[in-house]
C-alpha positions, 0 to 999 in steps of 0.5 A, spaced: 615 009 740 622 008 735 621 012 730 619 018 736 626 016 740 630 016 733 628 023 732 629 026 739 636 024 737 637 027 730 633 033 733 639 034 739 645 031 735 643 038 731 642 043 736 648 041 739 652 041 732 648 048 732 650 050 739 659 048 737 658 051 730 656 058 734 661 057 739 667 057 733 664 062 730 664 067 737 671 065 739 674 067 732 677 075 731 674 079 727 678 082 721 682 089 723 679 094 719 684 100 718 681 106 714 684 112 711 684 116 717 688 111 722 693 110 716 695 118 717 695 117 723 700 111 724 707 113 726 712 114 720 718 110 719 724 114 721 728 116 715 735 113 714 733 106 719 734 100 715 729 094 714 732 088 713 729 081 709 730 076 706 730 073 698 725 068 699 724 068 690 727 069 684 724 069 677 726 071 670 721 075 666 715 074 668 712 077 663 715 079 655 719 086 656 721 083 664 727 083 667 730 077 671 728 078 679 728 077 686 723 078 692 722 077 699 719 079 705 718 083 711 713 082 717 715 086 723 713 093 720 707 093 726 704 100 726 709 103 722 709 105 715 714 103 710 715 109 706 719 105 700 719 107 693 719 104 687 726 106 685 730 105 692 735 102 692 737 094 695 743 092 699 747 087 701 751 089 707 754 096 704 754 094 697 748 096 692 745 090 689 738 092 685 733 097 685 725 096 688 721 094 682 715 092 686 711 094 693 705 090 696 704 093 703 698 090 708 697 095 714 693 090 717 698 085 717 704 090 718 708 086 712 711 088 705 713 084 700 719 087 695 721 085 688 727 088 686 731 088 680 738 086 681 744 091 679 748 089 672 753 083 674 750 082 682 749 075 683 742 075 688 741 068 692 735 066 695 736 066 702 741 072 702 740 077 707 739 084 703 735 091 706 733 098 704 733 105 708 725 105 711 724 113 709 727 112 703 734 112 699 733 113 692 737 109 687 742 114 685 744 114 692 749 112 696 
């Protein structure tokens, strides 16, 4: 009679374990799936606007032939595209202060990170506050 007690108990400790597990897994988000055809629907960023984020890295040559950088990140892009090139230019205030190297955008995220090199004679902090024109400023510009 023990032995048929002990395992009507393993047998609902597990089903309750089952039961828990398929409520965690029904209360979690699926993954947002955002295909070509919603990208070029998304509203585009107006050329001109400023997208402005914080040096949150630094780093010297990374790899042989590198030069030394800088990068940060912006979150709040929401639903719009970015619209930044390799080549645009990176500001502090008004002044130049690096030229973009890198770009990782994720749509889903509405996030961009951004590694940019600096201007010869330029000192980047990390912390500094620094943005570049959404639509596009090439580095010859301004």
């Amino acid at each position: 009679m023990r032995s048929w007690n002990r395992g009507l108990l393993y047998i609902a400790a597990g089903a309750a374990c089952l039961g828990g597990l398929q409520l965690a897994l029904v209360a979690q988000q699926p993954a947002r799936q955002i295909d070509a055809g919603q990208l070029q629907a998304q509203p585009k960023a107006a050329a001109g606007e400023r997208l402005e984020f914080a040096v949150v890295q630094s780093f010297d040559a990374r790899h042989a032939g590198d030069t030394p950088g800088h990068a940060g990140r912006f979150g709040e892009l929401k639903e719009l595209r970015p619209r930044v090139a390799l080549g645009d230019a990176v500001f502090r205030e008004e002044a130049k202060v690096g030229e973009v190297t890198g770009l990782g955008w994720s749509p889903v995220h509405g996030s961009l990170e951004v590694e940019f090199k600096p201007v010869d004679g330029v000192r980047v902090c990390v912390g500094d506050s620094v943005w570049l024109r959404r639509g596009g400023e090439p580095a010859g510009g301004k």
